[in-house]
C-alpha positions in Angstrom: -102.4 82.2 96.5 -104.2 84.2 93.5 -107.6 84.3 93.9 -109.5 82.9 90.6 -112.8 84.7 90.1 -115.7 84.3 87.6 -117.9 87.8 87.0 -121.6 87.2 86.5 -123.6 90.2 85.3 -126.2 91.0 82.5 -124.0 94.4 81.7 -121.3 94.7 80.2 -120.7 97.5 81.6 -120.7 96.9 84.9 -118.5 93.6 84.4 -115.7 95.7 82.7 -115.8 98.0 86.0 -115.3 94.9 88.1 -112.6 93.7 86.2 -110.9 97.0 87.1 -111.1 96.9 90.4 -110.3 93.4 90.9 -107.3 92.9 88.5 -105.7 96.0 90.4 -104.8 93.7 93.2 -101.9 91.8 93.0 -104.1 88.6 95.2 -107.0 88.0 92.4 -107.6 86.9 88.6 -110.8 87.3 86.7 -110.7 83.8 84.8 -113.9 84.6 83.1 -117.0 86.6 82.5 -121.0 85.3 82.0 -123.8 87.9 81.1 -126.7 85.3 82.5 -126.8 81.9 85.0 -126.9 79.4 82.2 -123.5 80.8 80.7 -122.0 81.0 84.4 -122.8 77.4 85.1 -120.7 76.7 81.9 -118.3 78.7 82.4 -118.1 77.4 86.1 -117.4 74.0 85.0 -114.8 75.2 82.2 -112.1 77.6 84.7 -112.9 76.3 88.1 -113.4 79.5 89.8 -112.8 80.2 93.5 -115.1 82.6 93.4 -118.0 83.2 91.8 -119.5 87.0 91.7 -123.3 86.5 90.7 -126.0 89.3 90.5 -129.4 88.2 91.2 -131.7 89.9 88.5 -130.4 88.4 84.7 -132.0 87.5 81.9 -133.0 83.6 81.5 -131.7 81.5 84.5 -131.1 84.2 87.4 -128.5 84.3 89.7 -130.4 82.4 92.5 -130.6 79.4 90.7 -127.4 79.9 89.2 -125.6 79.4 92.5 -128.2 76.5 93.8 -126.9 74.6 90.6 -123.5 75.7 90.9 -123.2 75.1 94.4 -124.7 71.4 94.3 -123.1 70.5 91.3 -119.6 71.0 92.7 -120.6 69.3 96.1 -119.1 66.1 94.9 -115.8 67.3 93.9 -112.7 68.6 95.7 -113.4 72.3 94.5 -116.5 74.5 94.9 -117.0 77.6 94.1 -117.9 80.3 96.7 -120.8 82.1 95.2 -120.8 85.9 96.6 -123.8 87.5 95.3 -123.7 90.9 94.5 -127.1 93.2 93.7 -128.8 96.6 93.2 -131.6 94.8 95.1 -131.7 94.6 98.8 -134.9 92.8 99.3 -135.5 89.9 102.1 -136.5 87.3 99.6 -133.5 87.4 97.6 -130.8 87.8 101.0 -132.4 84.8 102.3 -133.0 82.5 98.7 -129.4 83.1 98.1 -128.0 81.8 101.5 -130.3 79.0 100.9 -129.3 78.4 97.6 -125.7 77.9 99.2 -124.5 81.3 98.7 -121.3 82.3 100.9 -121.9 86.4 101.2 -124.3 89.2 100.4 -123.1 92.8 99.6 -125.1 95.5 97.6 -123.5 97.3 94.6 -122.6 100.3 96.0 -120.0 99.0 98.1 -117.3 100.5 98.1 -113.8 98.4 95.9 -112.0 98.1 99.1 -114.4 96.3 101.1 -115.5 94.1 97.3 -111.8 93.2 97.4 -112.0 91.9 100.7 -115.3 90.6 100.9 -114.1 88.1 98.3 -110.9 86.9 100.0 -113.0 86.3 103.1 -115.1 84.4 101.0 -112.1 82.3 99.1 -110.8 82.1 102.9 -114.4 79.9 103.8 -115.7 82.5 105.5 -118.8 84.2 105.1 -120.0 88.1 104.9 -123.3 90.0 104.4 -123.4 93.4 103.8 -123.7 95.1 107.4 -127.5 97.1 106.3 -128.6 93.4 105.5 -127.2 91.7 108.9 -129.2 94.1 110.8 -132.4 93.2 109.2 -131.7 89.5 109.5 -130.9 89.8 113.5 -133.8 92.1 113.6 -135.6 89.4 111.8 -134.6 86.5 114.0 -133.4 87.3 117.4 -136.6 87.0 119.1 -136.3 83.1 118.4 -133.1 82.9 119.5 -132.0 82.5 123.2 -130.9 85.8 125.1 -127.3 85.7 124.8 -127.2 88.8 127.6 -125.6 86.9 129.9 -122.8 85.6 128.4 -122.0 88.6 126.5 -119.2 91.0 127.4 -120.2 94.6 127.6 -116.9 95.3 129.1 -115.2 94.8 126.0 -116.5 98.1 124.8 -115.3 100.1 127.7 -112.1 100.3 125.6 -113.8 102.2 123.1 -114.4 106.4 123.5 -117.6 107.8 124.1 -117.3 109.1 120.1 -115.9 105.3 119.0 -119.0 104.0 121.1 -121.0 105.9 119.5 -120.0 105.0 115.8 -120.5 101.2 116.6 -124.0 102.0 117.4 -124.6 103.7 114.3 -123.0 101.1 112.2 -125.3 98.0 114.2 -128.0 100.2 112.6 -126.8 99.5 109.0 -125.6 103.3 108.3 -122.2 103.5 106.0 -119.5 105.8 106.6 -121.6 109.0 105.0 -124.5 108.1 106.6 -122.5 108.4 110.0 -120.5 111.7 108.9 -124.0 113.6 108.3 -125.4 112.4 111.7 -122.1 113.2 113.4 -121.0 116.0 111.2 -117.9 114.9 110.3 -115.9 113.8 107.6 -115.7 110.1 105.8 -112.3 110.7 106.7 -112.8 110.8 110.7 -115.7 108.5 110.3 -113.3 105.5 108.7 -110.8 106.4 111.4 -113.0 105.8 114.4 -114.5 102.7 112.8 -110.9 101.4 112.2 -110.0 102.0 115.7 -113.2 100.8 116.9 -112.5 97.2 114.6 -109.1 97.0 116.2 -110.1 97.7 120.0 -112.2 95.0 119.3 -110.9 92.5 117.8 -112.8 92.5 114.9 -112.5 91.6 111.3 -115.2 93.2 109.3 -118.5 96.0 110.2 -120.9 92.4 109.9 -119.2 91.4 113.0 -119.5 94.3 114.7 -123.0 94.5 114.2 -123.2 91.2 115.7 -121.4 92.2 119.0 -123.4 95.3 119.0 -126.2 93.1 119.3 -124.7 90.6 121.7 -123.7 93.0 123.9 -127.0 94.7 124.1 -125.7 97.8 122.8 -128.7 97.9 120.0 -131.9 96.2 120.1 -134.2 94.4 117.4 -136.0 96.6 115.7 -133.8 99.6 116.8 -134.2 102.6 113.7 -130.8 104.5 112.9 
């Protein structure tokens, strides 16, 4: 299946490098382009999208409103759009409005294409994904209302993991990316994306965001906890 998506961004600029990246993969389209939310609702309606990449900050209706009416507007049809929202801002009132306004992920723009490109076939999939810096602050956020889940976790899951692989999960549950965790470890990206693949496979794992949830589950890092 080809994944149909709809670019939202007030530069043009920044849309065209998109466009790049995406239409380099053989799996997705871009059906269409909008520079503010008014244009993307319209142009929502027009190509059907399966995906909808909307940035938050634009001129006139902005992209948190843009997916609310998107989102609800579909509702009554066969096909809605997923909305993955992609900003420059990483601020707790525009994560949260945007999974509120029915938004199905939450990455920053200097992600790298790789994980874009899948971020939005997890999305098309039904799933959903926030950026692994913002799911930290969200458990942080909320774990202390939530029941301790100590018990049922598995801490022996990770005693497939080295001491090094160990301790690359711990630094990723703190939100760091793969540079981040080469200057604290003094490595390279290259032996940093190695241990984190190995550490995703050992564990069964799809994505960083759910290993920052099982870091969490299994006690490994606390709320609050500073990289």
């Amino acid at each position: 299946m080809t994944i149909r998506v709809l670019l939202v961004d007030d530069q043009p600029l920044l849309r065209t490098g998109f466009r790049f990246i995406l239409e380099a993969e053989k799996d997705v389209t871009v059906v269409g382009e909008a520079g503010d939310g008014s244009t993307a609702m319209d142009q929502s309606r027009a190509l059907l999208p399966d995906v909808v990449l909307m940035d938050v900050r634009m001129p006139g209706m902005d992209g948190i409103e843009a997916t609310r009416r998107i989102v609800r507007e579909a509702a009554p049809r066969a096909h809605v759009p997923k909305v993955l929202v992609l900003t420059t801002f990483d601020l707790d009132e525009y994560i949260v409005e945007a999974l509120r306004a029915g938004a199905s992920g939450f990455l920053l723009k200097d992600v790298p294409p790789d994980e874009l490109v899948q971020a939005i076939r997890v999305v098309a999939a039904g799933d959903a994904i926030v950026a692994p810096s913002v799911t930290r602050r969200l458990l942080d956020r909320f774990a202390m209302r939530l029941p301790s889940v100590h018990q049922q976790a598995t801490p022996a899951r990770l005693d497939r993991l080295t001491e090094r692989e160990l301790e690359v999960l711990q630094l990723i549950a703190k939100g760091m990316s793969n540079a981040e965790i080469a200057a604290e470890l003094v490595v390279s990206e290259t032996t940093v994306k190695t241990h984190v693949g190995n550490v995703l496979t050992k564990l069964g794992l799809r994505d960083r965001v759910q290993a920052v949830v099982l870091a969490y589950e299994t006690g490994l890092i606390t709320p609050g906890a500073l990289p």
